[in-house]
C-alpha positions as CSV (number, residue, x, y, z in Angstrom):
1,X,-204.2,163.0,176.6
2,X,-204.3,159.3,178.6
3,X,-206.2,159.1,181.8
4,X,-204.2,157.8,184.8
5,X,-205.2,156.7,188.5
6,X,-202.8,156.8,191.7
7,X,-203.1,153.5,193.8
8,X,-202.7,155.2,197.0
9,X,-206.7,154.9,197.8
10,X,-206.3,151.5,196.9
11,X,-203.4,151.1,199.2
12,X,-202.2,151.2,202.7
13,X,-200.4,154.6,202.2
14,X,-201.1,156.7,204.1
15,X,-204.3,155.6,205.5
16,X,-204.5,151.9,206.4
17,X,-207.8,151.0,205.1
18,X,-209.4,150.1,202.5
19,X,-206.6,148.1,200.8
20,X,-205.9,145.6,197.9
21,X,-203.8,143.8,196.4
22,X,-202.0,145.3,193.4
23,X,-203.0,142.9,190.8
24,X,-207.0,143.4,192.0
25,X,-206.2,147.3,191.8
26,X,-204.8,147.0,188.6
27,X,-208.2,144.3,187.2
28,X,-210.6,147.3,188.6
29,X,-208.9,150.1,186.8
30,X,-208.7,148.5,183.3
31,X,-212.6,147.6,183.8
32,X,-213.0,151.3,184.8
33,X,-211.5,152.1,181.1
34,X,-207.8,153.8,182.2
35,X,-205.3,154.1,180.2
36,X,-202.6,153.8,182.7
37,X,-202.1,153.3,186.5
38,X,-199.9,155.5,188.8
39,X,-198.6,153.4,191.4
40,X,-197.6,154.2,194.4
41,X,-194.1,152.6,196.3
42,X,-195.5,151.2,199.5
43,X,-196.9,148.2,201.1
44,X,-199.0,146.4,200.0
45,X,-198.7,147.6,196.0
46,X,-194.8,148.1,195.4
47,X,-192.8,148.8,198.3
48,X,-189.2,147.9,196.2
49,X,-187.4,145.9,199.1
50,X,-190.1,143.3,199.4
51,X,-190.3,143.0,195.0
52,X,-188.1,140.0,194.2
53,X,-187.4,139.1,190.8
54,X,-190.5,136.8,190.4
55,X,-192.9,139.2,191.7
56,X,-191.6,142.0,189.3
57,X,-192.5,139.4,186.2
58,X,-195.8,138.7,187.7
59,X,-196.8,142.4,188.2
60,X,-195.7,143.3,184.8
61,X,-197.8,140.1,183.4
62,X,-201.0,141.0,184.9
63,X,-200.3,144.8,183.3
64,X,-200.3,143.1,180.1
65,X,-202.9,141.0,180.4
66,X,-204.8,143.8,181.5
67,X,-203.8,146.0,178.4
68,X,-202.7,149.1,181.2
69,X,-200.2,150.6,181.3
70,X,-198.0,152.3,184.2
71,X,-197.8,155.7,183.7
72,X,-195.6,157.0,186.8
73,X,-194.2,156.2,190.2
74,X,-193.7,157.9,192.8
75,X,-192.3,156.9,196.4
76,X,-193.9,157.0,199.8
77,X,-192.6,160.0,201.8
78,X,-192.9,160.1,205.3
79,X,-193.8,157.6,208.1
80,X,-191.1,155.5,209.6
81,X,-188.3,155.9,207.1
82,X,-189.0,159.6,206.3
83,X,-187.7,159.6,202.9
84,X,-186.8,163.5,203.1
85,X,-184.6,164.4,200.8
86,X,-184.1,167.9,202.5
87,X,-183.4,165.9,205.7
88,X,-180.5,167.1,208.5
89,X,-180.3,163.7,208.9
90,X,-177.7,162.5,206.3
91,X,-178.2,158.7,206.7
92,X,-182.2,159.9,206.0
93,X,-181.1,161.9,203.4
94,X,-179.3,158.7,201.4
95,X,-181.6,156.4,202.2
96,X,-184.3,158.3,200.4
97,X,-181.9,158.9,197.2
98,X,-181.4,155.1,197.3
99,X,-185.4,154.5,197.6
100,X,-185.7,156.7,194.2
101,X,-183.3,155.2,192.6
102,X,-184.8,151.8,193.4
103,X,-188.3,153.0,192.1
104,X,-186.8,154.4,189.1
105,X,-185.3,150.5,188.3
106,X,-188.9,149.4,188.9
107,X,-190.5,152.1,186.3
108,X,-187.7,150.9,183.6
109,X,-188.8,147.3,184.5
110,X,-192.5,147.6,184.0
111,X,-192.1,150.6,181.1
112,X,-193.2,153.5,183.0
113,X,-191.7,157.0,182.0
114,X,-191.9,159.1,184.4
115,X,-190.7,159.2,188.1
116,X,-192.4,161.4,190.3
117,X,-190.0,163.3,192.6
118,X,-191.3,165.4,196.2
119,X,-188.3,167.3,196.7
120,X,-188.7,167.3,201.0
121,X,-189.5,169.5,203.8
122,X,-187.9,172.2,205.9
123,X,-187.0,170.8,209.4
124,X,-186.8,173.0,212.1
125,X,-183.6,174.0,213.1
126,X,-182.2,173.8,209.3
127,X,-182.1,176.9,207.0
128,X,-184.4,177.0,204.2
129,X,-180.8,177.6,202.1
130,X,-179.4,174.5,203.2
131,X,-182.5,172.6,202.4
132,X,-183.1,173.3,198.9
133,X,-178.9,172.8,199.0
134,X,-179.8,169.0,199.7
135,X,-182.6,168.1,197.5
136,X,-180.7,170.2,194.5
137,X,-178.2,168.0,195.0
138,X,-180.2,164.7,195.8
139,X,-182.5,165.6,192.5
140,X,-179.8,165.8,190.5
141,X,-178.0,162.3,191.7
142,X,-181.8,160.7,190.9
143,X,-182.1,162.4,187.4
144,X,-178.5,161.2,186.3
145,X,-179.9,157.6,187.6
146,X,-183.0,158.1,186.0
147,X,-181.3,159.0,182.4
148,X,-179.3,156.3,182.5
149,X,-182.7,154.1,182.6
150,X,-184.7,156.4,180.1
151,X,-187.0,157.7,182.7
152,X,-188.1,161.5,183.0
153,X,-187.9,163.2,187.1
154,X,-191.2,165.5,187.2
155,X,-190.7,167.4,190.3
156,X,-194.3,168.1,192.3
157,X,-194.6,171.3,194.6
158,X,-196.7,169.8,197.2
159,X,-197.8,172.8,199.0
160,X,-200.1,171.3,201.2
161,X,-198.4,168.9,202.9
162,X,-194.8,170.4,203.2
163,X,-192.9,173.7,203.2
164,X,-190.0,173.8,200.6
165,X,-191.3,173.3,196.9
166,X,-194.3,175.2,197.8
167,X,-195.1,177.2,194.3
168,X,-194.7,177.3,190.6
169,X,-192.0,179.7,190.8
170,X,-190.3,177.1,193.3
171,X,-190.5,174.6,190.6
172,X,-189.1,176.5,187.9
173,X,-186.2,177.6,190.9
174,X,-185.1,173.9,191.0
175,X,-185.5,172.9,187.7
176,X,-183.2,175.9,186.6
177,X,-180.6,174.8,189.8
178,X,-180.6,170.8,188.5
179,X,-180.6,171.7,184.8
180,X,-181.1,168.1,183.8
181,X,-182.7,167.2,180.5
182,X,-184.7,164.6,181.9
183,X,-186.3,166.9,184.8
184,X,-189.2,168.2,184.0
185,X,-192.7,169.0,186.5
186,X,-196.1,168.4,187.2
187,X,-198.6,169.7,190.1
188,X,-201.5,169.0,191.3
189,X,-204.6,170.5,191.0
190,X,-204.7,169.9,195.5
191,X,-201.5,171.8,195.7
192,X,-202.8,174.7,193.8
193,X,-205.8,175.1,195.2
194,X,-203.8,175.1,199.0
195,X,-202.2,178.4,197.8
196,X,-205.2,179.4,195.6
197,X,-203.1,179.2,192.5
198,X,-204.9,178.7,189.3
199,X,-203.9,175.8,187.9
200,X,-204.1,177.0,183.8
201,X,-201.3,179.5,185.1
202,X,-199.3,176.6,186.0
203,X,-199.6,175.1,182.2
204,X,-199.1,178.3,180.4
205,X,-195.5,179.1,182.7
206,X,-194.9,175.6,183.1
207,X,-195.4,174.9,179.0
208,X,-193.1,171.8,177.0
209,X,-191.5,171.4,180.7
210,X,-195.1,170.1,182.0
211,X,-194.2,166.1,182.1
212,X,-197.7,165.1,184.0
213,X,-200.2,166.1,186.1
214,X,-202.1,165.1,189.0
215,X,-206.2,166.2,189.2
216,X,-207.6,166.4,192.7
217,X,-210.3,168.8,193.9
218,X,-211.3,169.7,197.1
219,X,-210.9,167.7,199.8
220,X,-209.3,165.0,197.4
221,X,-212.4,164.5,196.0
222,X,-213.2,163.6,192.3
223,X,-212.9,165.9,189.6
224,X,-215.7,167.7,188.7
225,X,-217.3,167.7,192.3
226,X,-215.6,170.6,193.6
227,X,-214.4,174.2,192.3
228,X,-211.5,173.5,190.2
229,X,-212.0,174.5,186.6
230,X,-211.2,171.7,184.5
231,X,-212.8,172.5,181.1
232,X,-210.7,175.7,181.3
233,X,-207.5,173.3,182.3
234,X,-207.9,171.2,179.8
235,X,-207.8,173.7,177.1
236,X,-205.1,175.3,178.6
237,X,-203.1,171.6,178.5
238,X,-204.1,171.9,174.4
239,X,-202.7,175.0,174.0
240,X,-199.4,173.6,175.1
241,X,-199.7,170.7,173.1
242,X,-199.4,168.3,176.4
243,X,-200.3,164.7,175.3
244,X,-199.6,163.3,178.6
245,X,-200.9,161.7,181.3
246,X,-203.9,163.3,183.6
247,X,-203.8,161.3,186.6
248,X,-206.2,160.8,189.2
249,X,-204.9,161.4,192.8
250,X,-207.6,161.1,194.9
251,X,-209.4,159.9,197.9
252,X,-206.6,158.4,200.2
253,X,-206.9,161.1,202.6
254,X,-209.7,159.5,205.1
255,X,-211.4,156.0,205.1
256,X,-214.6,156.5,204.2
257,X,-214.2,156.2,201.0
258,X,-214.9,153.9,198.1
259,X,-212.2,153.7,195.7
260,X,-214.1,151.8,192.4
261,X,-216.7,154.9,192.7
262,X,-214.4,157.2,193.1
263,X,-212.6,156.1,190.1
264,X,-215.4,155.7,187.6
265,X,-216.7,159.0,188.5
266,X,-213.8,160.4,187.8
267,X,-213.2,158.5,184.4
268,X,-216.2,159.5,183.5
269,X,-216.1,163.3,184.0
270,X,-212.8,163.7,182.3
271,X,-214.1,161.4,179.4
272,X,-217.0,163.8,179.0
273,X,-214.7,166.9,178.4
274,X,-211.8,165.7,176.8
């Protein structure tokens, strides 16, 4: 298993501040010791629209020269654009398939293999059947994309934050509907703790379709400073044989944090049990 951290807390999404520039998130990781870097498609890391050509070549330069690599992407839901896949609105609804699609390019471009994919939220007003009708269907247009560029859709319930994917049965519901080869899941230990879930019950169900993993505890603090029972996770993740990436998602929820000591601490807890 590779160790992984998400850029958001290093980013403007969804909180403002503190926030760097990709390259100098990307310099403090690989001095932290990660394996890889999650990053995160929004201003000012790697919003796709404002990526020309040249930019693209100098991001994947300074991953090289770093020796990191990118280990998943995800797009920014929410905010201005929305981005929901499960939207009423249909112009919303395509321009959020677009974004994925666009993010997917940028993963085959700087060798990442895995797209991460939040499958919406329940408006009100729209019937919870219709919903999961729209993000079936826009999950399956991004998986075709994806497969075409040799990258993997992991599908995230994200319990805490919206009402459709909620669970791991919901997961395993729209991985069955899609039936793609290249969709798999992940979670996050956040999410399972919103529902008090245990997370090792998500590896054991979840087994060889288990494509990556975000670790969180509570609050979005840093593993090993909350309740989350990671020795026992880990073990569970060796059981299944997963030799993916565990990546840190944490800390972008408020400003008062600091991202380099959240990041090391993490590092360094997972290190000391793997």
């Amino acid at each position: 298993m590779k160790l992984a951290f998400n850029t958001w807390v290093y980013s403007g999404f969804p909180v403002w501040v503190p926030s760097y520039p990709l390259e100098e998130a990307i310099k403090r990781l690989a001095r932290i010791g990660y394996d890889g870097i999650e990053i995160g498609a929004a201003a000012p890391h790697a919003f796709p629209d404002y990526l020309n050509a040249a930019r693209r070549r100098e991001i994947r330069q300074v991953l090289d020269g770093e020796g990191i690599a990118v280990s998943s992407m995800l797009p920014a839901p929410g905010g201005g654009a929305g981005y929901n896949v499960a939207s009423p609105d249909a112009a919303e609804r395509a321009a959020a398939i677009d974004m994925y699609k666009k993010v997917t390019d940028l993963c085959a471009e700087w060798g990442a293999p895995t797209l991460l994919y939040v499958a919406g939220w329940q408006v009100f007003g729209t019937a919870r059947p219709q919903a999961l009708e729209w993000t079936t269907a826009a999950l399956g247009e991004v998986a075709d994309h994806a497969a075409k560029a040799g990258v993997t859709v992991a599908v995230e319930p994200t319990s805490a934050d919206s009402n459709l994917i909620d669970s791991c049965d919901d997961v395993i519901a729209l991985m069955d509907a899609v039936d793609r080869p290249n969709v798999g899941a992940m979670f996050d230990t956040y999410h399972s703790l919103y529902r008090n879930e245990v997370p090792t019950d998500y590896v054991y169900r979840l087994g060889k379709r288990l494509r990556h993993i975000h670790l969180a505890d509570v609050n979005r603090e840093a593993p090993g400073s909350g309740v989350v029972d990671y020795v026992s996770l880990i073990q569970a993740l060796r059981d299944i044989g997963y030799d993916g990436y565990l990546a840190m998602e944490i800390g972008f929820n408020r400003r008062n944090v600091e991202p380099d000591d959240m990041a090391r601490r993490a590092h360094a807890y997972l290190k000391s049990i793997l």
